[in-house]
Jmol script that loads the backbone (N, CA, C; Angstrom):
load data "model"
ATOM      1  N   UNK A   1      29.920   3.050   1.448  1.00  0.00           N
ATOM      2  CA  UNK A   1      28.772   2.223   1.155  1.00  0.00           C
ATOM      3  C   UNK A   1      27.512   2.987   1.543  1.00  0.00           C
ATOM      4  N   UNK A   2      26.739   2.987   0.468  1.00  0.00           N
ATOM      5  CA  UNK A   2      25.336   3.552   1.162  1.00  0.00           C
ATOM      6  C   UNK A   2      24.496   2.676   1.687  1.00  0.00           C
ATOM      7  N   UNK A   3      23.780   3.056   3.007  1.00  0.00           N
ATOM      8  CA  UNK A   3      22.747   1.991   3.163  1.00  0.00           C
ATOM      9  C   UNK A   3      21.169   2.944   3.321  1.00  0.00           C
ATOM     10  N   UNK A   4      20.305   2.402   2.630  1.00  0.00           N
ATOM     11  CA  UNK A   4      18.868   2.732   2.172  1.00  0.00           C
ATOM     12  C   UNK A   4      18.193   2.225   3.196  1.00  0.00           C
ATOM     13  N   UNK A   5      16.737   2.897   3.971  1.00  0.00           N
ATOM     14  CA  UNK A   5      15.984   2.209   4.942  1.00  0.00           C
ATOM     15  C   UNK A   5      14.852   1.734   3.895  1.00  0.00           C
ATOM     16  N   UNK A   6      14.568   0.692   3.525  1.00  0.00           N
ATOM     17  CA  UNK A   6      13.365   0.003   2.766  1.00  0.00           C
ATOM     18  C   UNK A   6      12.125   0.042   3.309  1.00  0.00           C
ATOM     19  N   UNK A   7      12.194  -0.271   4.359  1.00  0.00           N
ATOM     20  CA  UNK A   7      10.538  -0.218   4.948  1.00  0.00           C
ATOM     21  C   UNK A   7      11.033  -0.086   6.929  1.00  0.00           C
ATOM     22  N   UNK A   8       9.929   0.350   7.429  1.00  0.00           N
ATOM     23  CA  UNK A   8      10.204   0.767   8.922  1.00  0.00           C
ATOM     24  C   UNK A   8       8.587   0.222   9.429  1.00  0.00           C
ATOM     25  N   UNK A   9       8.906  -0.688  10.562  1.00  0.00           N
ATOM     26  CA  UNK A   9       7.606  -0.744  11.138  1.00  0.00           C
ATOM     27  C   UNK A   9       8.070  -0.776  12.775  1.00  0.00           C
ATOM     28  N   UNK A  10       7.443  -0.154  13.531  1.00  0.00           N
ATOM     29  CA  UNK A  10       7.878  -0.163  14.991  1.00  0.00           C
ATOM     30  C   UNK A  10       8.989   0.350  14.925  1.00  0.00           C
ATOM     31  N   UNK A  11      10.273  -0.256  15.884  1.00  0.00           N
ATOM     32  CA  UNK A  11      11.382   0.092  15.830  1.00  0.00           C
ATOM     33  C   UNK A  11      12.118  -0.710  14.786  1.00  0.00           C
ATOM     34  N   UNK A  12      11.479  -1.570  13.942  1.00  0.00           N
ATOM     35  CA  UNK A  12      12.302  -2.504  13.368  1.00  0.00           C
ATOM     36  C   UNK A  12      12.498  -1.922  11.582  1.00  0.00           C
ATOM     37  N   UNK A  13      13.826  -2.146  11.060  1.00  0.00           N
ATOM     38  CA  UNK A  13      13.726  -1.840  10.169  1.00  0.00           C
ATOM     39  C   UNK A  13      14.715  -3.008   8.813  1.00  0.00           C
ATOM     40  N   UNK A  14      13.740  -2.466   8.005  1.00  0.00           N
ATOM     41  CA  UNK A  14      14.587  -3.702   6.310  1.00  0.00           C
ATOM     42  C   UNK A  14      15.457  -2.407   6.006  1.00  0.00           C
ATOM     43  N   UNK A  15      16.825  -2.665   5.619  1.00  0.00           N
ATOM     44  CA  UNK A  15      17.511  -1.652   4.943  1.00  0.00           C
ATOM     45  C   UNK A  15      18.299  -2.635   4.194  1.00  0.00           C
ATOM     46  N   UNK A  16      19.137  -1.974   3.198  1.00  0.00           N
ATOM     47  CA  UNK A  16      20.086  -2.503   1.674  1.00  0.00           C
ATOM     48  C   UNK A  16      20.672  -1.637   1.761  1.00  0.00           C
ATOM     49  N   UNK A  17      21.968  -2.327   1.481  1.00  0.00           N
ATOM     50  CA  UNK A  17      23.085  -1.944   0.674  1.00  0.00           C
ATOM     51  C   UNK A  17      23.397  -1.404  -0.603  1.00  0.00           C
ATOM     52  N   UNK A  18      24.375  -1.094  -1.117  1.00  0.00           N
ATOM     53  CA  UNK A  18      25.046  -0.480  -2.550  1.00  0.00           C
ATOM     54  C   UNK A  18      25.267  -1.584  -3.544  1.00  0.00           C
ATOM     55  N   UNK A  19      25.262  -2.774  -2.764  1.00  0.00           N
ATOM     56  CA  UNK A  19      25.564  -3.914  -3.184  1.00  0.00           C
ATOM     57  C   UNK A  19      24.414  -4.729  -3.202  1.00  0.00           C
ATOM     58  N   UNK A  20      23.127  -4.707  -3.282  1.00  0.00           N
ATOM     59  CA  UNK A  20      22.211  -5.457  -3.182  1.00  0.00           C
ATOM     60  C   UNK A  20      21.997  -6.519  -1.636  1.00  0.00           C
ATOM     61  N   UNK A  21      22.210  -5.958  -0.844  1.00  0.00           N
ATOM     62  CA  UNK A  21      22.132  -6.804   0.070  1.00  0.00           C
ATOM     63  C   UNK A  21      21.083  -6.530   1.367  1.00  0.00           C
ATOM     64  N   UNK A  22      20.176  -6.944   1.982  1.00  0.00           N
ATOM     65  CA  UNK A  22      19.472  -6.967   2.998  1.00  0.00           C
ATOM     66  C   UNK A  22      20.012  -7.515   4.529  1.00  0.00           C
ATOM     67  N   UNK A  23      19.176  -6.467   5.520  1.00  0.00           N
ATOM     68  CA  UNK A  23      19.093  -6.839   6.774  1.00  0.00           C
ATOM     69  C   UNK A  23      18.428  -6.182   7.897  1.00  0.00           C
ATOM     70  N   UNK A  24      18.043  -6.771   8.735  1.00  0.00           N
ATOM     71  CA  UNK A  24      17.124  -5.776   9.781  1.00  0.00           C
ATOM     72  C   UNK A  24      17.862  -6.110  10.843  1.00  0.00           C
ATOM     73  N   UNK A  25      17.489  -4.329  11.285  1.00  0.00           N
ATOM     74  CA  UNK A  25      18.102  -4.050  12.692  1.00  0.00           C
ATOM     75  C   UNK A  25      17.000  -3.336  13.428  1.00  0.00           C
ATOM     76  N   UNK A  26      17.498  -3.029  14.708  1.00  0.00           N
ATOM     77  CA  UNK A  26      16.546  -2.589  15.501  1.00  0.00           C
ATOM     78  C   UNK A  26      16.792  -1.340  15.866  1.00  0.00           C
ATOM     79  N   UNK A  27      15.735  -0.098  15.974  1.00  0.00           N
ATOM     80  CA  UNK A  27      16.383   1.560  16.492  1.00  0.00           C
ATOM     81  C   UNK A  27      15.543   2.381  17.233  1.00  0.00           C
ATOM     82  N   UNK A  28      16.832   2.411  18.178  1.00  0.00           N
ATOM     83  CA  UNK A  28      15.486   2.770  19.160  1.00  0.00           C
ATOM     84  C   UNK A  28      16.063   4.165  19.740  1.00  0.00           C
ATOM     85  N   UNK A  29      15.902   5.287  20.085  1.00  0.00           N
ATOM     86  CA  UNK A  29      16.490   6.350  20.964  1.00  0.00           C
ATOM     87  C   UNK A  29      17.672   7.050  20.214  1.00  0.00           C
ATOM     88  N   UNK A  30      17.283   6.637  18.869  1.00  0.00           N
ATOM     89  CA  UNK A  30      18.946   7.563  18.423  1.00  0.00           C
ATOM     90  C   UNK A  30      19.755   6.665  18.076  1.00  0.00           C
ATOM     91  N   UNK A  31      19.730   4.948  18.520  1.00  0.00           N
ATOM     92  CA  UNK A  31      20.319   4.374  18.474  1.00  0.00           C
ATOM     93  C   UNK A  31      20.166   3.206  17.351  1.00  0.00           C
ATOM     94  N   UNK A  32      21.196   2.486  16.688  1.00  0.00           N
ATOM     95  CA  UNK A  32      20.473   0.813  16.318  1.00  0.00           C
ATOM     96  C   UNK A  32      21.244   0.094  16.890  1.00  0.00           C
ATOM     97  N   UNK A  33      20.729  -1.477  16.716  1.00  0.00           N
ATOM     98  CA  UNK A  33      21.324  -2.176  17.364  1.00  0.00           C
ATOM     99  C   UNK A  33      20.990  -3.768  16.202  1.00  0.00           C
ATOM    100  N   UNK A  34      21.777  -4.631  16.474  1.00  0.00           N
ATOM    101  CA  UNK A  34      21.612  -5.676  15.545  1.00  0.00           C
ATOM    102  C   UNK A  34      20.895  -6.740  15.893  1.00  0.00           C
ATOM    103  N   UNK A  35      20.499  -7.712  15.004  1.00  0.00           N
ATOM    104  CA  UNK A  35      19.642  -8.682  15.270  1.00  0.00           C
ATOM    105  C   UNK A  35      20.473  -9.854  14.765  1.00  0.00           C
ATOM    106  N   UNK A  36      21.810  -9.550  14.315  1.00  0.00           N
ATOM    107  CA  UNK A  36      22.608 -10.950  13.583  1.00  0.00           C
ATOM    108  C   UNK A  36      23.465 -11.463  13.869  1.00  0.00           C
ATOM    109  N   UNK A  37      23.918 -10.378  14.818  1.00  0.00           N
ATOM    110  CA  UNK A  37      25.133 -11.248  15.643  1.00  0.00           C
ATOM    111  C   UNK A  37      25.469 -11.405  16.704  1.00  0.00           C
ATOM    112  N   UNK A  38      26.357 -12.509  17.485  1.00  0.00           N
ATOM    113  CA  UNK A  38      26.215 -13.235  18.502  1.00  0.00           C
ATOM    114  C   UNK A  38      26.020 -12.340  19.766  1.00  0.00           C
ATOM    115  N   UNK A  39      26.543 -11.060  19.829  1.00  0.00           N
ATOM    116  CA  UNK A  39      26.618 -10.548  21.035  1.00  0.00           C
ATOM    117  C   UNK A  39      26.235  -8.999  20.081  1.00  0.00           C
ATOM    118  N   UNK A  40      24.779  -8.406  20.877  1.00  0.00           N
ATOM    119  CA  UNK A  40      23.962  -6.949  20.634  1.00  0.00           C
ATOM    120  C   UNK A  40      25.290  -5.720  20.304  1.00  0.00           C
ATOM    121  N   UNK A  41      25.705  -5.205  18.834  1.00  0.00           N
ATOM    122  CA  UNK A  41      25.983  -4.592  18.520  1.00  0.00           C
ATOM    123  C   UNK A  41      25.292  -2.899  18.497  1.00  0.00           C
ATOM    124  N   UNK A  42      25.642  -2.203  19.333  1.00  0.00           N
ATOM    125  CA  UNK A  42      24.492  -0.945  18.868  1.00  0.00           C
ATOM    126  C   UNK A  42      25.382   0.611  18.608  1.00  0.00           C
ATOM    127  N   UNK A  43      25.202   1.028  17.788  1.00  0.00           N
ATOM    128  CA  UNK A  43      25.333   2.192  17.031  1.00  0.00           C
ATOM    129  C   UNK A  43      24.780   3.650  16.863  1.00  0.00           C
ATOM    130  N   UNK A  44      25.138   5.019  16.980  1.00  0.00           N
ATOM    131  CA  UNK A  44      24.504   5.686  16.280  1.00  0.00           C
ATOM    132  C   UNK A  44      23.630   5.738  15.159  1.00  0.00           C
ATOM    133  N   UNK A  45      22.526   6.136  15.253  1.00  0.00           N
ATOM    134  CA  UNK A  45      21.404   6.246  14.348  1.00  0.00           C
ATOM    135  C   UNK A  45      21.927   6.415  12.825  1.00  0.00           C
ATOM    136  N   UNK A  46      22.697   6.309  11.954  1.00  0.00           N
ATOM    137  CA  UNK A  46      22.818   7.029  11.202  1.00  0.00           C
ATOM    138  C   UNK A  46      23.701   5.608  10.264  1.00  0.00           C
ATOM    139  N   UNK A  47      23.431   6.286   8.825  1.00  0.00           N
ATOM    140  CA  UNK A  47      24.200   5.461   7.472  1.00  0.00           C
ATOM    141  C   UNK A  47      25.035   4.686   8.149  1.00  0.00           C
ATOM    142  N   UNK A  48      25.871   4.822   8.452  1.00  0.00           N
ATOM    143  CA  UNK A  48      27.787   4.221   8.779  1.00  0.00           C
ATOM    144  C   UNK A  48      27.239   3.689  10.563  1.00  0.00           C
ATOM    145  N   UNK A  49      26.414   4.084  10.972  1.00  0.00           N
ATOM    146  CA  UNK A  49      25.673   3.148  12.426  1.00  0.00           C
ATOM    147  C   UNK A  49      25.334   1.893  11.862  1.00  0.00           C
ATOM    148  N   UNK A  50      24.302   2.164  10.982  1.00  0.00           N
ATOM    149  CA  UNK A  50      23.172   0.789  10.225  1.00  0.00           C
ATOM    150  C   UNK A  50      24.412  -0.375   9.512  1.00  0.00           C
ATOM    151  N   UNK A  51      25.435   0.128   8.902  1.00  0.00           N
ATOM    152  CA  UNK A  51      26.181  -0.337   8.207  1.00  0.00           C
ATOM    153  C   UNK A  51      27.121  -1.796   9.310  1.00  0.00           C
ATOM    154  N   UNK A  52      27.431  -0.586  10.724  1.00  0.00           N
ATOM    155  CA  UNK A  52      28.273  -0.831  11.509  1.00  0.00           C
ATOM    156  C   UNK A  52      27.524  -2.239  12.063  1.00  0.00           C
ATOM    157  N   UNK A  53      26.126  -2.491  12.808  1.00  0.00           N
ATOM    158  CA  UNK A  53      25.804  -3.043  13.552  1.00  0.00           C
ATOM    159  C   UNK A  53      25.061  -4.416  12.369  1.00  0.00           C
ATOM    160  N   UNK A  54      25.237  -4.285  11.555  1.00  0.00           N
ATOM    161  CA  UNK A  54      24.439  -5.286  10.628  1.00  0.00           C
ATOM    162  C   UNK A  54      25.580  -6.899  10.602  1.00  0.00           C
ATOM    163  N   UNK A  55      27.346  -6.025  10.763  1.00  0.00           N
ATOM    164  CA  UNK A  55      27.868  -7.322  11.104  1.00  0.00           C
ATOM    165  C   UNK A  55      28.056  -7.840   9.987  1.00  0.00           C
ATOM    166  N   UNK A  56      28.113  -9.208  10.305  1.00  0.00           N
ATOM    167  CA  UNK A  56      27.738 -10.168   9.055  1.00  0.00           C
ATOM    168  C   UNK A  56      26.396 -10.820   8.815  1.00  0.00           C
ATOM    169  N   UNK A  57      25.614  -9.872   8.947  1.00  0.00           N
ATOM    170  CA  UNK A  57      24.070 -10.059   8.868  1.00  0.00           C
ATOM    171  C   UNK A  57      23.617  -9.982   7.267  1.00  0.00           C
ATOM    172  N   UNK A  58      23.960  -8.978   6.321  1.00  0.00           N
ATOM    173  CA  UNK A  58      23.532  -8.948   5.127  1.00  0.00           C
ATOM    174  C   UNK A  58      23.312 -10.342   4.354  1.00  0.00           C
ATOM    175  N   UNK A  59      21.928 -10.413   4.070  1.00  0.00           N
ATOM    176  CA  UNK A  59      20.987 -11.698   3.174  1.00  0.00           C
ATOM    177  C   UNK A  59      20.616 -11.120   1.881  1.00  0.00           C
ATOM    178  N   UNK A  60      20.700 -12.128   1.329  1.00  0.00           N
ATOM    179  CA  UNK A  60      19.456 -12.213   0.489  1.00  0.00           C
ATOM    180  C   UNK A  60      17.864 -11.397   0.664  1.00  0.00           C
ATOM    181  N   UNK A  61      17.202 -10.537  -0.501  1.00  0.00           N
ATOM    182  CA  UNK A  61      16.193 -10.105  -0.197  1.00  0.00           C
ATOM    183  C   UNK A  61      15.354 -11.040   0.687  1.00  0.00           C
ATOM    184  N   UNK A  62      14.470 -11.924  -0.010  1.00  0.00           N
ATOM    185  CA  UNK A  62      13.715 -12.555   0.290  1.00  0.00           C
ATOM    186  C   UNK A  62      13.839 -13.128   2.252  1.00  0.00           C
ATOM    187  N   UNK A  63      15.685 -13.423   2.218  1.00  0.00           N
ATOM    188  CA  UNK A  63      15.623 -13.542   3.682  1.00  0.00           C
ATOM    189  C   UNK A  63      15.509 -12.588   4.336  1.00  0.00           C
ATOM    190  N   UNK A  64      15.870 -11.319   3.893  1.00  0.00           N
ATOM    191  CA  UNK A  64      15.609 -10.496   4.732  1.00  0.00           C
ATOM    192  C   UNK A  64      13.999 -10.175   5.206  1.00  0.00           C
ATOM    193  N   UNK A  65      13.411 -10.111   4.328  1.00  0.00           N
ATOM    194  CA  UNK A  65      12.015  -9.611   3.898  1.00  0.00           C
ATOM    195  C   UNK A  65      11.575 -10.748   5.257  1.00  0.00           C
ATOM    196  N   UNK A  66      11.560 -11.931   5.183  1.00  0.00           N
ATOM    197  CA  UNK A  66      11.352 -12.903   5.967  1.00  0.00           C
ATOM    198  C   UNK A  66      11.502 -12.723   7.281  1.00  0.00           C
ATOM    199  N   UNK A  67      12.779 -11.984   7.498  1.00  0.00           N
ATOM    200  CA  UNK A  67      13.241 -11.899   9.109  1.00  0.00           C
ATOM    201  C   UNK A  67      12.445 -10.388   9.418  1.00  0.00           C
ATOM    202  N   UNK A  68      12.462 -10.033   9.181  1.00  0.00           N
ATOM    203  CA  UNK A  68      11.958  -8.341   8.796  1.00  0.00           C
ATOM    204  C   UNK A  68      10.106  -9.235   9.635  1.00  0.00           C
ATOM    205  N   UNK A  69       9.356  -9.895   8.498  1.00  0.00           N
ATOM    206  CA  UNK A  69       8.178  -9.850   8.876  1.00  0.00           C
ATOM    207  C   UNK A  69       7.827 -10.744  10.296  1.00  0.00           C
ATOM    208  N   UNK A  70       9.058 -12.037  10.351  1.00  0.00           N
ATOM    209  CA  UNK A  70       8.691 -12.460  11.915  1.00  0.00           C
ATOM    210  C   UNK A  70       9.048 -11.686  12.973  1.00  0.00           C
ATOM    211  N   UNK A  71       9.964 -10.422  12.931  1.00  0.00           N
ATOM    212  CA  UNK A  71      10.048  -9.653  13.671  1.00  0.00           C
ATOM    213  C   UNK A  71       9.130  -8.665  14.090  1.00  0.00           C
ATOM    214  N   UNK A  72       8.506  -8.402  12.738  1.00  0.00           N
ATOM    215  CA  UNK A  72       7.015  -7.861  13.390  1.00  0.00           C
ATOM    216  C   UNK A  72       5.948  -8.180  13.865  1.00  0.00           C
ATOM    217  N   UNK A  73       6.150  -9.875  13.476  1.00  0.00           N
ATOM    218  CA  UNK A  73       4.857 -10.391  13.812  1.00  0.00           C
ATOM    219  C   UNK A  73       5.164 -10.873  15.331  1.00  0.00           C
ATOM    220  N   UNK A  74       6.339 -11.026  15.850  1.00  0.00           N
ATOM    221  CA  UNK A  74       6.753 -11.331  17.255  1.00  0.00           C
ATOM    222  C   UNK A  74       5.889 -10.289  17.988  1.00  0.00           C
ATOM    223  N   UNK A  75       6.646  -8.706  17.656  1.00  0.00           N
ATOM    224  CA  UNK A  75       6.418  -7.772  18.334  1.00  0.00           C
ATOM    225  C   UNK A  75       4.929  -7.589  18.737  1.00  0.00           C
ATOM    226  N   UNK A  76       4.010  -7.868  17.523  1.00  0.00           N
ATOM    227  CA  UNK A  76       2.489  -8.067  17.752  1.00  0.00           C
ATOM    228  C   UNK A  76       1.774  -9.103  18.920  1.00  0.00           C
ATOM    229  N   UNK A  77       2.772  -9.933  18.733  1.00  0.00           N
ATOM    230  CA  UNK A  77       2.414 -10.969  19.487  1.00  0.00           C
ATOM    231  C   UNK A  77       2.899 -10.609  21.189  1.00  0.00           C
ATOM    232  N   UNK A  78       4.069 -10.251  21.283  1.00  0.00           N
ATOM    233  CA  UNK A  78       3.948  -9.678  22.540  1.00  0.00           C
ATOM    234  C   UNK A  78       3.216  -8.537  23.347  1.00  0.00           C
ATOM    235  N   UNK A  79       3.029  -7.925  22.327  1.00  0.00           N
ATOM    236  CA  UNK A  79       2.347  -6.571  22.726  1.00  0.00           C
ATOM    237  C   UNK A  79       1.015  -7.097  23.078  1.00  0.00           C
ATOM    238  N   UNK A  80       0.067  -8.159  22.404  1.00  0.00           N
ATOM    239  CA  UNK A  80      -0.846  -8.401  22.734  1.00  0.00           C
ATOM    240  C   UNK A  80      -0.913  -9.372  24.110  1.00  0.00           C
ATOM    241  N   UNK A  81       0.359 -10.007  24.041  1.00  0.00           N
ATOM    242  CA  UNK A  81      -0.072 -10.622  25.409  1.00  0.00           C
ATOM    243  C   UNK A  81       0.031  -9.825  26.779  1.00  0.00           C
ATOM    244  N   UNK A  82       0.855  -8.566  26.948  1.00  0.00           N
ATOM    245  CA  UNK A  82       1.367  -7.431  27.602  1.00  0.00           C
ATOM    246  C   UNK A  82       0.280  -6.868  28.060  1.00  0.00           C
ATOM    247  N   UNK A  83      -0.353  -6.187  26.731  1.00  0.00           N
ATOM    248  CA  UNK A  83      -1.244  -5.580  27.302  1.00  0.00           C
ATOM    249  C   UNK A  83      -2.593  -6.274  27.117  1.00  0.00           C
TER     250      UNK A  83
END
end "model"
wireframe off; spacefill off
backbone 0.3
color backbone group
């Protein structure tokens, strides 16, 4: 299965499948890690990592696109209260 990175903001990223399918994960140090399932999956950086930690996370564009942008808009939001 190939998986494509669609868009990257921070550590967070939209990637798809071979199959039309969406999901965001998180990568940080070489590493990703998932945002979909019950207990933090994390992986080598790489195709068959992204694939590994997504789980049963793959959506629909639109949901993805969705989870993708409250994840960035979280991150904004903390960062501003932080610093």
């Amino acid at each position: 299965m190939a998986v494509t990175i669609i868009r990257e903001v921070e550590q967070y990223r939209l990637i798809a499948d071979d199959q039309n399918r969406y999901a965001v994960i998180e990568s940080r140090n070489g590493k990703v890690f998932s945002l979909h399932c019950h207990h933090r999956l994390e992986a080598d950086d790489t195709a068959a990592g992204m694939e590994v930690v997504v789980c049963d996370g793959w959506q629909e564009k639109e949901l993805a696109v969705q989870r993708f942008q409250e994840m960035i808009g979280e991150e904004e939001r903390l960062s501003e209260i932080i610093w």
